[in-house]
C-alpha positions in Angstrom: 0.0 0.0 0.0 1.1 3.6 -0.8 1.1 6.3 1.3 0.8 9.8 -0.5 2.7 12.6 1.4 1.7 16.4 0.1 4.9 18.0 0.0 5.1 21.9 0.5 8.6 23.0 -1.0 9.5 26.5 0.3 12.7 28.8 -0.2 15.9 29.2 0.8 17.3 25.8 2.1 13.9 23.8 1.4 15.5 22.1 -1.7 18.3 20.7 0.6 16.4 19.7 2.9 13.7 17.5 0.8 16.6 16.2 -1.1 18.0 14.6 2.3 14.2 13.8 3.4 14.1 11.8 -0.2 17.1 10.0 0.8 16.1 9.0 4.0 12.6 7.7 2.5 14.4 5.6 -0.2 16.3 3.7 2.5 12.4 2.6 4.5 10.8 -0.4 4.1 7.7 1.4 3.4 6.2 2.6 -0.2 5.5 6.4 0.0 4.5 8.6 -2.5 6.0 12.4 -2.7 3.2 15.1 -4.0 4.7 18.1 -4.7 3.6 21.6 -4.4 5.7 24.5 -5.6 5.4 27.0 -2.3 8.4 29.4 -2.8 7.8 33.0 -2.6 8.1 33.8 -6.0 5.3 31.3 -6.8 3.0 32.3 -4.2 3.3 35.8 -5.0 2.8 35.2 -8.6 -0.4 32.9 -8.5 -2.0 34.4 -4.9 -4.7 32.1 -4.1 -4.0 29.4 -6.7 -1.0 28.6 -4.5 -2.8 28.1 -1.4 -6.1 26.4 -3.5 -3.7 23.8 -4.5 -2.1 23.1 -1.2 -5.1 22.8 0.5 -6.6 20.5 -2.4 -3.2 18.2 -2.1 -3.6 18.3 2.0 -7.2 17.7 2.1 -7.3 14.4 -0.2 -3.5 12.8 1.4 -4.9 14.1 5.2 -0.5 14.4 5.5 1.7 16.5 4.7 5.8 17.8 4.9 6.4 21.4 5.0 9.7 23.0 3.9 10.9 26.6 5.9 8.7 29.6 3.6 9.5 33.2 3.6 7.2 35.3 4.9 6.1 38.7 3.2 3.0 39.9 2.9 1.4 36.9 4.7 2.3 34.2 6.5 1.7 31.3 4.1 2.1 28.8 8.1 -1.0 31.2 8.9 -2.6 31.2 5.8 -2.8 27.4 5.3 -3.8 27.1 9.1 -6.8 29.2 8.3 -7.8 27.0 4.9 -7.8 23.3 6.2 -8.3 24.2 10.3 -5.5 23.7 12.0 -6.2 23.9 15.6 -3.8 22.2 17.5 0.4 22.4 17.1 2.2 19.8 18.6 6.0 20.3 19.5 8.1 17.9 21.7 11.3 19.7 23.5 13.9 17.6 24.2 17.3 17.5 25.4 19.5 15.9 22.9 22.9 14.3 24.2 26.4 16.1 22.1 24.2 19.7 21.9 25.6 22.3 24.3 23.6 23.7 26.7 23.2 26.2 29.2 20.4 24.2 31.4 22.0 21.3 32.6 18.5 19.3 33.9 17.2 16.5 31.3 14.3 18.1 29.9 11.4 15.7 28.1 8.5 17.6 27.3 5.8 17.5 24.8 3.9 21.0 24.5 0.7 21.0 23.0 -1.0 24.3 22.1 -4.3 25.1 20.9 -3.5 27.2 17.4 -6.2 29.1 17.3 -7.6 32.4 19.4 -6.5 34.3 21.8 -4.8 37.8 20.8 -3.4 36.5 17.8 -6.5 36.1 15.7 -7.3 39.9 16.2 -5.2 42.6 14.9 -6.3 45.0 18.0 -7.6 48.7 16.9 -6.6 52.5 18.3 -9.1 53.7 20.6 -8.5 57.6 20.1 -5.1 58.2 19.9 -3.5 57.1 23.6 -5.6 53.7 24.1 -5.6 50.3 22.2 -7.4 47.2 22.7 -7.1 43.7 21.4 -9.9 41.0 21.6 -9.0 38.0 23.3 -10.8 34.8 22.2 -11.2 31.2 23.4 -13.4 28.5 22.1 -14.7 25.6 23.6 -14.5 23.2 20.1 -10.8 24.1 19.9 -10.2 24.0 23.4 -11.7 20.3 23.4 -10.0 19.1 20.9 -6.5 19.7 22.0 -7.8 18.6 25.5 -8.2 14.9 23.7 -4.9 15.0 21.7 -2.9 15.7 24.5 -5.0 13.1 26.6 -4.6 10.3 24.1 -0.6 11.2 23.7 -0.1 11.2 27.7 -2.1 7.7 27.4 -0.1 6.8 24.4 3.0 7.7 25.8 2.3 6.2 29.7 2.5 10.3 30.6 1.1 12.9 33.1 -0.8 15.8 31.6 -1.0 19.3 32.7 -3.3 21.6 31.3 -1.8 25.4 32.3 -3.1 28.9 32.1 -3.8 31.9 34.5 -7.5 30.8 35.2 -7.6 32.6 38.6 -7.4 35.8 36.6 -8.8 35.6 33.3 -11.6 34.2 34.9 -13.5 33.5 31.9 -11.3 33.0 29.2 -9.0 30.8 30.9 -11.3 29.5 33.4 -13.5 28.2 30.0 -10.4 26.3 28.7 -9.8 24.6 32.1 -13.2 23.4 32.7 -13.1 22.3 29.3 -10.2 20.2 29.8 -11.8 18.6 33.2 -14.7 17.6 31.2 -12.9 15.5 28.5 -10.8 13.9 31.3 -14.4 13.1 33.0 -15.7 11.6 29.8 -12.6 9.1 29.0 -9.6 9.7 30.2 -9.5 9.2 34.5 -6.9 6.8 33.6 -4.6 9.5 33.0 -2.9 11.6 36.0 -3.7 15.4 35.2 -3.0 18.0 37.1 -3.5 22.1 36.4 -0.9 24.7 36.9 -0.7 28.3 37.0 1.2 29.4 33.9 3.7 32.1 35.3 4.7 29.4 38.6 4.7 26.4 35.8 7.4 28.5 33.8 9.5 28.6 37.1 8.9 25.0 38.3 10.2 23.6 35.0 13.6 25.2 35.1 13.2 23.9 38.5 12.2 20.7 38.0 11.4 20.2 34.3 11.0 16.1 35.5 7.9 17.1 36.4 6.7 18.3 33.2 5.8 15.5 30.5 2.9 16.4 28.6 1.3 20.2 29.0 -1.7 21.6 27.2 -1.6 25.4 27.2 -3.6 27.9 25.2 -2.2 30.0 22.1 -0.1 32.8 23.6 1.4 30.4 25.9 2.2 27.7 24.0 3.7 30.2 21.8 6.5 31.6 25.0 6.9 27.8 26.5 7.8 26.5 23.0 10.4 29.0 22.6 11.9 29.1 26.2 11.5 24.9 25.9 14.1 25.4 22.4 16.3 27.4 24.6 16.7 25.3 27.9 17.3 22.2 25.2 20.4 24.1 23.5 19.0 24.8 19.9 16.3 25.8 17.7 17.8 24.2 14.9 16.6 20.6 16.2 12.7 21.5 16.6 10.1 19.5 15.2 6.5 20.3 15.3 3.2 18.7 14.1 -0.1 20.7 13.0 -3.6 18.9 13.1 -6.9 19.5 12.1 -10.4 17.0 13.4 -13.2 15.8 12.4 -16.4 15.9 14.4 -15.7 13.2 16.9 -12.3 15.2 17.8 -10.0 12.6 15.8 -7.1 14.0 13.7 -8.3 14.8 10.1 -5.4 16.1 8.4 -1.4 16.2 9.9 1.5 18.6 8.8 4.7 18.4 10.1 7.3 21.0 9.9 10.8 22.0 11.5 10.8 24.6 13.7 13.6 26.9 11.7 13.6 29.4 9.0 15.1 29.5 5.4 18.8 30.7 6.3 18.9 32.2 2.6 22.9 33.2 4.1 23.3 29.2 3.9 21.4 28.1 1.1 22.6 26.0 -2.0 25.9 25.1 -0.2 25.5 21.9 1.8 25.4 23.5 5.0 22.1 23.2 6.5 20.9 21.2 9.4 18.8 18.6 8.1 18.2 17.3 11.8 14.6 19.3 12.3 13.1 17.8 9.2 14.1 14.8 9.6 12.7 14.6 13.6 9.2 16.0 12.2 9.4 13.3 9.0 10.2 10.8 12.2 6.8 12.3 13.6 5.1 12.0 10.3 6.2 8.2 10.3 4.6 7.9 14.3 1.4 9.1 12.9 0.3 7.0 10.2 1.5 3.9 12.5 5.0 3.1 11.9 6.2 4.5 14.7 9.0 1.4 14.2 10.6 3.1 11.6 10.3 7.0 13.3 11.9 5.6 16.3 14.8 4.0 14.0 15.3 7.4 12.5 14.6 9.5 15.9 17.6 7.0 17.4 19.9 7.5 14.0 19.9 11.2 14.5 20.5 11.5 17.9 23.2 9.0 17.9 25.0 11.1 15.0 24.1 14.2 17.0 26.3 12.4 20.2 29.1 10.8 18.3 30.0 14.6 17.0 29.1 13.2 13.6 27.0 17.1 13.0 26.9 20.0 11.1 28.5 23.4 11.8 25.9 24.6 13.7 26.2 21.8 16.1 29.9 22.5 16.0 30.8 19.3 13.9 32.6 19.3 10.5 30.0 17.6 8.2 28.0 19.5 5.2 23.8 18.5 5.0 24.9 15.5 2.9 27.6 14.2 5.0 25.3 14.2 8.1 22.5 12.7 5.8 25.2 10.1 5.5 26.1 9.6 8.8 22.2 9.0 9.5 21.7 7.0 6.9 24.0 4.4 8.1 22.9 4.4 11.8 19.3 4.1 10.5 20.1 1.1 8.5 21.6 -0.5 11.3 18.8 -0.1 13.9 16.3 -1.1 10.8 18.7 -4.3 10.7 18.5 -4.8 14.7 15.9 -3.0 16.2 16.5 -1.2 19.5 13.6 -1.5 22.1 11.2 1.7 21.7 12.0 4.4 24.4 
């Protein structure tokens, strides 16, 4: 059986980086087909909507997709393509990775779920006069339940805690709807799993304090947006982050799945076999965990990370290999654990 992957190339060091994707798909036991869509700048801003009717098209009849780092300009095409198939919910594990430098010296091992939708960021605010502004802050209950699920069934999944985490005792409403959201799709299926509900601001400390205690955390759009980014930094890189995007169907289970690394298009870089291919080849790892052969994402998962540990990295990661000779280097380590199969962590 085939599995058809729609395939948003972007700009700068996209091409690199689905050239090493490619190569890492060839060597998989697994038959997968590559759709292509044409994403750059110059094409988007050539064709306007065209561009974004025929990603959504390719995402809506595969339900999966591979995004390559876009530039933004006039829009965000991340926002616009969010907006066309309903992405909701953006999934981003942070975790320390053995051979990356770091300030933080705790193991961190967390998987951040944030609802993608609402809050400040789906209103542009407005002047009041000329010495006030205001901005609308939104949160829905669909959205909110939703994500409650996901993260539910990944804690489950995973044998995790969950903690949902906002400011409930002050934004009474807002965030006190999200939380009581969240306790009502525990109620309904999911007493199995230990939850518990923390204060955003104290959270933030208690996981530089003890980010043990962290596994799984469900946070709302603003938030999710500041722990991602502080997670990237305690881990030692922003050039390792994967993320996945989901939209649902009416019983709350995953419709259609993008994954994506967490960097940009390094146009300095581009075209000279520099890049770190490490982020896209995490979120292709995620990719292969979601349509069930999470065998063969935890092969590659192990083959990067061992690279990443032996020194066997890219400049960034202060090694001495171009994106091809790390594509190597993981290629090889990936063949051997395909061969002999190390127990899944």
């Amino acid at each position: 059986m085939t599995t058809t992957i729609t395939e948003l190339h972007g700009d700068g060091i996209g091409p690199e980086l689905a050239t090493a994707v490619h190569r890492i798909a060839d060597a998989l036991p697994i038959d997968l087909d590559f759709e292509g869509v044409d994403w750059s700048l110059e094409r988007r801003e050539r064709d306007g909507d065209a561009a974004i009717d025929e990603a959504e098209g390719s995402m809506r009849r595969n339900k999966l997709a591979l995004k390559y780092p876009t530039v933004t300009r006039s829009s965000s095409p991340n926002a616009l393509i969010r907006r066309r198939v309903g992405f909701s919910v953006i999934y981003r594990p942070a975790i320390s990775i053995k051979g990356i430098s770091s300030n933080f010296k705790e193991n961190v091992n967390l998987h951040i779920v944030r609802i993608a939708t609402g809050g400040t960021y789906d209103d542009p605010g407005r002047l009041i006069g000329h010495n006030a502004a205001v901005s609308l802050r939104m949160v829905e209950r669909e959205p909110c339940a939703q994500a409650a699920k996901f993260a539910f069934d990944l804690a489950r999944k995973k044998g995790l805690s969950m903690t949902s985490s906002s400011k409930h005792t002050i934004q009474r409403v807002t965030d006190g709807l999200f939380e009581s959201v969240v306790a009502d799709v525990r109620r309904a299926g999911y007493t199995d799993v230990p939850h518990h509900v923390e204060l955003f601001d104290a959270m933030l400390a208690k996981i530089i304090l003890k980010p043990q205690d962290f596994e799984v955390v469900l946070v709302l759009n603003e938030y999710g947006d500041f722990l991602s980014d502080m997670a990237s930094g305690l881990v030692g890189s922003l050039g390792t982050g994967a993320s996945g995007n989901f939209s649902f169907d009416a019983d709350h289970n995953v419709d259609i799945a993008m994954f994506d690394p967490a960097g940009g298009t390094a146009p300095d870089i581009a075209g000279q076999d520099k890049c770190n291919p490490s982020a896209i080849f995490l979120s292709f790892g995620m990719l292969l965990d979601h349509i069930d052969r999470y065998d063969l994402g935890h092969a590659l998962r192990l083959a990067v990370l061992g690279a990443i540990e032996a020194g066997e990295t890219t400049a960034d990661l202060g090694g001495r290999l171009g994106t091809s000779g790390f594509t190597d280097a993981v290629l090889q380590r990936m063949e051997k654990e395909l061969a002999n199969p190390s127990p899944a962590g």
